[in-house]
N, C-alpha and C positions, 0 to 999 in steps of 0.2 A: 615466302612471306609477302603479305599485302602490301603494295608502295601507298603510304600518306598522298603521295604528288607524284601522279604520271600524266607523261605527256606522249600522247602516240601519233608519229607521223606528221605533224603540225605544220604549216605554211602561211606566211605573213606576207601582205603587202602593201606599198604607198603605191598606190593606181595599178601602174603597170607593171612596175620594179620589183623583182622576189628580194626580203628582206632577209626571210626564213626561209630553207624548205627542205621538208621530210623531212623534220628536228623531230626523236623521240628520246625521253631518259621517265627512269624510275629511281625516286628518292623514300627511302625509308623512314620511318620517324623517328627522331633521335639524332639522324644524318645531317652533315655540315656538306652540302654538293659547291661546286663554282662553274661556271661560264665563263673560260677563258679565252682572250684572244684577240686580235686588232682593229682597230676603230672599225666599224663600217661590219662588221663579220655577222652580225644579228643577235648579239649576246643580250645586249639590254632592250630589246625588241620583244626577245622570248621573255624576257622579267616583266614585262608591262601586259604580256599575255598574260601570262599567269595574274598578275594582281587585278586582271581583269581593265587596264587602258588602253586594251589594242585589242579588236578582234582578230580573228585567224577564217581564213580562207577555206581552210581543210583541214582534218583532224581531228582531235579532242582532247581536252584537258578536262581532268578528273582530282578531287579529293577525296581520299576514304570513300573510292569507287563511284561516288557521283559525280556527272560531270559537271562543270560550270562552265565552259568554252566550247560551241564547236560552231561549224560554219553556219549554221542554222539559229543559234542562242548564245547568250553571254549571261550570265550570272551578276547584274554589278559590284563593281569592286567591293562597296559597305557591306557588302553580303555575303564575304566569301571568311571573313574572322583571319586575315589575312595582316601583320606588321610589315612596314614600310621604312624602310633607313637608306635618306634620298645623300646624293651628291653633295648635296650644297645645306646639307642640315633641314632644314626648312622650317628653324625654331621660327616663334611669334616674338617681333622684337621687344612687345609692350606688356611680355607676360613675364614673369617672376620664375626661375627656373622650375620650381614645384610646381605653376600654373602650367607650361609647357609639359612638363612630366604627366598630369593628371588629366590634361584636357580631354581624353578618349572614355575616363570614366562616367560616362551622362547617368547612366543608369545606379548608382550608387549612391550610400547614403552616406554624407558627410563625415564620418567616423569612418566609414569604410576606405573610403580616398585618404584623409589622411592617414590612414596605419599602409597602405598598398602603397602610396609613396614614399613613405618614411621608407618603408621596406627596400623599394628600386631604387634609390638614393644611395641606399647603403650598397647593395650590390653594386652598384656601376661606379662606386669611388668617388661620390659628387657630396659625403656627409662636409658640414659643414658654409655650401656653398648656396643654399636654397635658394635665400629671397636676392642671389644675385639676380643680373638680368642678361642675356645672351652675346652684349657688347662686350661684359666685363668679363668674358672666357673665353682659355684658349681654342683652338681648332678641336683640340684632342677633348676637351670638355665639353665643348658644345657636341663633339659628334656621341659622347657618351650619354649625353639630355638626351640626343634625338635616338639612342639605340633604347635606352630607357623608357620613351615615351612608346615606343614601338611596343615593349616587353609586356608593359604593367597590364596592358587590355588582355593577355594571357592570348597570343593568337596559335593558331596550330602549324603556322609557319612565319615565318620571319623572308623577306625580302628584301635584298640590301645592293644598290643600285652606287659600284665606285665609292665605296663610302669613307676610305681612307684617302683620295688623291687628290686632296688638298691639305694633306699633311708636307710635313717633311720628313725626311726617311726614317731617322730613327724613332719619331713620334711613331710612324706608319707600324715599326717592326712590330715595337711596345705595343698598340694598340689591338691590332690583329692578335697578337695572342691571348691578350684580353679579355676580345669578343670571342675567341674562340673557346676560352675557358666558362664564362660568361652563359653561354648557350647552353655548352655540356653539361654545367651543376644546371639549369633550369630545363633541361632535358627537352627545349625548342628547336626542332627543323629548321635550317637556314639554307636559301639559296641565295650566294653572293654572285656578282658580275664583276668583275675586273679586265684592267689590260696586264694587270702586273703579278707576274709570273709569284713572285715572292710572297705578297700577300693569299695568293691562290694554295702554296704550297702551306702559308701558315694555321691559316684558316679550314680549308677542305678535307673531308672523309675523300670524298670522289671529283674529276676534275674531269670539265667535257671544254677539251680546242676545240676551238670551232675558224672556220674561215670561207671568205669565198660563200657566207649562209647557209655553210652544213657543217655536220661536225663532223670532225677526222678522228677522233678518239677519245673516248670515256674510259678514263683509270685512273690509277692511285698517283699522286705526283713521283712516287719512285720507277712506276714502270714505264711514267709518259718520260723521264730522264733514260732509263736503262734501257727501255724496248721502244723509241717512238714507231707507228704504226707507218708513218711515209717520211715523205722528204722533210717538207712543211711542219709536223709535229718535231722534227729532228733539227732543225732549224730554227724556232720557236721558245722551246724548251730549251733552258740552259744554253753553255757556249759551246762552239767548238771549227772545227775543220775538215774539210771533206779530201781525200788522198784519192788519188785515180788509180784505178785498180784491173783487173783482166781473169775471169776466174780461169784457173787452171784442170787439165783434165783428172779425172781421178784415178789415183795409180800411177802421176808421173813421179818418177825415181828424181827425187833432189840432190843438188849437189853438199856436198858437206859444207858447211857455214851456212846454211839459209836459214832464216830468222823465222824463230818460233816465238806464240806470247809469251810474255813476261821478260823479253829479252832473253831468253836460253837459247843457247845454239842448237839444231835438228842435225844430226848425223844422217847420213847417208841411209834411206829407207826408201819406206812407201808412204803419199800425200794421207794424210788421214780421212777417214769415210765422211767426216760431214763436209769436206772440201777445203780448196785452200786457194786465197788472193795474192795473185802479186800487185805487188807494189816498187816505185821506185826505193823505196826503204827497205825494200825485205820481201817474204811472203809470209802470208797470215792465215791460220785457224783459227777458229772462235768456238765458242757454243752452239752455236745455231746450225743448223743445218740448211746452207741455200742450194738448192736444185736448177738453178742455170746452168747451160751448156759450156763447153770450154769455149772461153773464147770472148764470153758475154762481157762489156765495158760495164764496170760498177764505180761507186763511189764509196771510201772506206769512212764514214764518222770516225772522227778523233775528238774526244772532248780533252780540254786541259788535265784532269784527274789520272787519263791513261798516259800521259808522258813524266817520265822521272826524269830525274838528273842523272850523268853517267858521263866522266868526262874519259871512261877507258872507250866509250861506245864508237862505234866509225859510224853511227849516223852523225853530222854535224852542221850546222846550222849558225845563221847570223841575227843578232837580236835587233829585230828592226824596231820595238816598240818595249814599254814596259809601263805596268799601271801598279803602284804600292796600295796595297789592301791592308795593311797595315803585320797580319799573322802570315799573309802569305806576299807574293809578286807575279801579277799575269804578265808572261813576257809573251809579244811575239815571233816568232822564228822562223826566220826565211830558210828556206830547203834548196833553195832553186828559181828557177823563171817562173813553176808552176802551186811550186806547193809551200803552203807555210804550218805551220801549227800553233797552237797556243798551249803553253806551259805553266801551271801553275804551282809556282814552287816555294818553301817555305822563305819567308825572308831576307834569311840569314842568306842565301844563294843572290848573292846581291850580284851583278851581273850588268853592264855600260852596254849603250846603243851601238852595235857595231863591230860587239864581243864573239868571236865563234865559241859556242857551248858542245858537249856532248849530251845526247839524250837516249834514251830505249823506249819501248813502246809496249805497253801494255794492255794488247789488247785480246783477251781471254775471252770475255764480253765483246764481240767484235760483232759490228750494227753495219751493214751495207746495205747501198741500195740501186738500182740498175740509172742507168747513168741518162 
């Protein structure tokens, strides 16, 4: 299928300094994509490429196969039928919420602007609040004028540049689901920028980490949590902890008790053909099949989700930390000099600084990576 918005190979700079480089992604129309990832990384660089406020060095950028961007030409931004949903709102303070809402319709006849604002009024939840003025609303309302004002020109994509983080969290959650319902019934293309992992997972079809000005991987927020592609994506994404590990040769005969996933004991056999980790905790199989030699130092992902509670288990550990979530409790758990883990257990598992717990380890889904 044709991408609405592709970007092939792109490169950005301030003089000397690569901002971007070699960035490519293809967005479909109808698709929610995001730019995720740490101050500085090039995320809102490539958003200002695309809206046409940053040339690009090398590359091209295209809409429904023409390009507007490449080292040679820029398309300016007014020309590209492109909406804009900034950081910091960027309502007009001395305009009337509806004046704000409408200002992009120039071309329109009096009748037509007011039925098309009435209209986005009522989608974005603001009926009732028109001839206020941008002081007299909250964060969450004003960021709804300026998604609004974006919408009503009808563009063929939407651009939204941190547009929740100047909320507070729960305004943030509420909102991003919002926007993301918001899009889908009006069937508009969005590319978001964020740092925050959460709003990225609530909002996005597809999700590009980026770091270091190149991206480490483009996927679904389930596979950048289940399959991260490196270290960095695995670190990034969600919590967790890394266990030092040693692959083992294939076909060594285990001794009886060695720890298989899900916490089952392995009887006395042969290692299984996709391989198997030792660990200070145990040895481990997974899914995956890794092709290192025996021998090769790795490091095992443990995210909170894969440890349970288990107080018959002889892994044991000391709770050096604990954060109430209120449905659940991230505790942390000391292993040793070396290793710790993080637990995320339901609350009822109430649990003191200092407390030795029993845990198992569930790792079926088991993510390594060469040390």
């Amino acid at each position: 299928m044709t991408a609405l918005l592709e970007l092939k190979n792109i490169e950005c700079r301030y003089g000397s300094e690569i901002a971007v480089k070699n960035f490519s992604m293809r967005v479909r129309e109808g698709n929610l994509v995001c730019l995720l990832g740490p101050s500085g990384c090039g995320k809102s660089t490539i958003l200002r490429a695309i809206a046409g406020l940053e040339p690009i060095q090398s590359g091209s950028i295209s809409i429904n196969g023409k390009v507007i961007s490449s080292s040679t030409s820029t398309l300016p931004a007014d020309k590209r039928g492109l909406g804009m949903v900034f950081q910091d709102y960027a309502l007009f303070p001395h305009m009337s919420i509806t004046e704000n809402i409408r200002f992009g319709l120039r071309q329109h006849s009096t009748a037509e602007k007011r039925r098309l604002t009435s209209e986005m009024i009522e989608i974005v939840g603001l009926k009732g609040l028109e001839h206020r003025y941008p002081h007299e609303l909250s964060g969450g309302q004003q960021q709804r004028v300026a998604l609004a004002r974006a919408l009503i020109i009808k563009p063929k994509i939407i651009l939204m540049d941190e547009p929740f983080s100047n909320l507070d969290v729960e305004l943030r959650e509420r909102l991003s689901n919002d926007v993301r319902r918001i899009l889908k019934e009006q069937g508009v293309t969005g590319v978001l920028v964020t740092h925050d992992q959460a709003e990225a997972f609530a909002v996005a079809d597809m999700i590009g980490v980026l770091y270091m000005h190149k991206l480490q991987q483009w996927d679904t927020a389930y596979n950048l949590y289940h399959d991260p592609a490196n270290r960095f994506v695995a670190d990034f994404i969600g919590q967790g902890k890394f266990l030092r590990g040693t692959m083992l040769p294939r076909g060594t005969m285990l001794p009886r008790g060695a720890v298989q996933p899900r916490g089952t004991v392995q009887p006395r056999g042969t290692v299984p053909s996709k391989g198997l980790i030792e660990t200070e905790l145990g040895s481990f199989s997974g899914d995956r099949a890794y092709d290192w030699s025996a021998g090769t130092e790795v490091d095992v992902l443990v995210r909170p989700d894969d440890v349970l509670p288990d107080e018959t288990s002889t892994i044991r550990g000391t709770v050096t930390h604990k954060a109430f979530k209120g449905s659940e409790i991230l505790y942390t758990v000391s292993l040793g000099e070396h290793s710790e883990l993080l637990c995320a257990f339901p609350s009822h598992h109430d649990h003191y600084i200092g407390e030795e717990i029993g845990v198992k380890l569930d790792l079926h889904h088991l993510i390594a990576f060469k040390r």
